[in-house]
C-alpha positions, -999 to 999 in steps of 0.1 A, spaced: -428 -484 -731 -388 -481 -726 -371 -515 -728 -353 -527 -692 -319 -522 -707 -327 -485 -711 -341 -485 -681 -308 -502 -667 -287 -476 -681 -301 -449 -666 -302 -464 -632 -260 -467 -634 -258 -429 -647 -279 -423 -617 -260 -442 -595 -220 -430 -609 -236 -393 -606 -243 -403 -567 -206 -413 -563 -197 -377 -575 -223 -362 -551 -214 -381 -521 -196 -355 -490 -172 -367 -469 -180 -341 -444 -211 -358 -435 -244 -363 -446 -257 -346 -479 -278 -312 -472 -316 -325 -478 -324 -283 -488 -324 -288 -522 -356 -299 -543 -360 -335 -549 -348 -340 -585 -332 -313 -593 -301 -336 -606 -297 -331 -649 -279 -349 -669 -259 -328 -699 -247 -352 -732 -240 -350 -770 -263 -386 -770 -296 -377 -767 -306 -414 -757 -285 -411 -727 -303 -374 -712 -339 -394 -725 -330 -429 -708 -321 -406 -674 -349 -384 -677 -372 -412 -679 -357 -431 -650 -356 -401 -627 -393 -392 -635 -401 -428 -630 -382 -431 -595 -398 -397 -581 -433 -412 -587 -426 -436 -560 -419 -413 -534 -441 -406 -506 -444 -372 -484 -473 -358 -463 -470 -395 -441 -474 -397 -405 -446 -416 -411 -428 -391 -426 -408 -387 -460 -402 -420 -477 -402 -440 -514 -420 -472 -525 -391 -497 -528 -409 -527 -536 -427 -541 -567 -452 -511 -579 -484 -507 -562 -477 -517 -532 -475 -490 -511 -445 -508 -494 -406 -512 -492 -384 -538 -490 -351 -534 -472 -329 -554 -499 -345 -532 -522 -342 -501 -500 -304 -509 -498 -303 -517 -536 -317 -481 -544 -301 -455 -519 -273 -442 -538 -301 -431 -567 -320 -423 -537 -294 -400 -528 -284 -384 -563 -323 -376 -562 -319 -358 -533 -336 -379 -510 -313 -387 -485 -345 -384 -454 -366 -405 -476 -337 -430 -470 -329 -421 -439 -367 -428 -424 
């Protein structure tokens, strides 16, 4: 099991790589396939720790809903979200290429 501050540090990568993907020409385009960000460094703990956490993060998302497209953003297992959390994981959200599962 990977220790919180790994976990941590791959949450920030995630989020400094969604500052570099953000557009100011509008919204992101939502063609791509969820994931599909990478992660390239000489420390192999780094491209692990991200890895890990993006893996991790697109288990929690939800397709196939009546709903339509969203992500668990609650504590796990509860089939829920949390709009403080919500808020707290958009910009990963968005690296991920999820920017409908945020938008629903």
């Amino acid at each position: 099991m990977r220790s919180r501050s790994g976990w941590g540090l791959a949450f920030i990568l995630m989020l400094v790589c969604a500052g570099a993907c953000a557009r100011e020409d509008g919204p992101p385009s939502t063609s791509g396939t969820p994931g599909a960000i990478t992660l390239a460094s000489d420390h192999p703990g780094l491209v692990e720790g991200f890895e890990w956490a993006k893996e991790t993060a697109l288990g929690y998302v939800r397709a196939g809903d009546p709903v339509g497209p969203w992500f668990e953003a609650a504590l796990p297992g509860r089939e829920a979200f949390c709009m403080r959390d919500v808020s707290h994981q958009a910009e990963g959200a968005l690296a991920l290429g999820l920017y409908d599962h945020t938008l629903n």
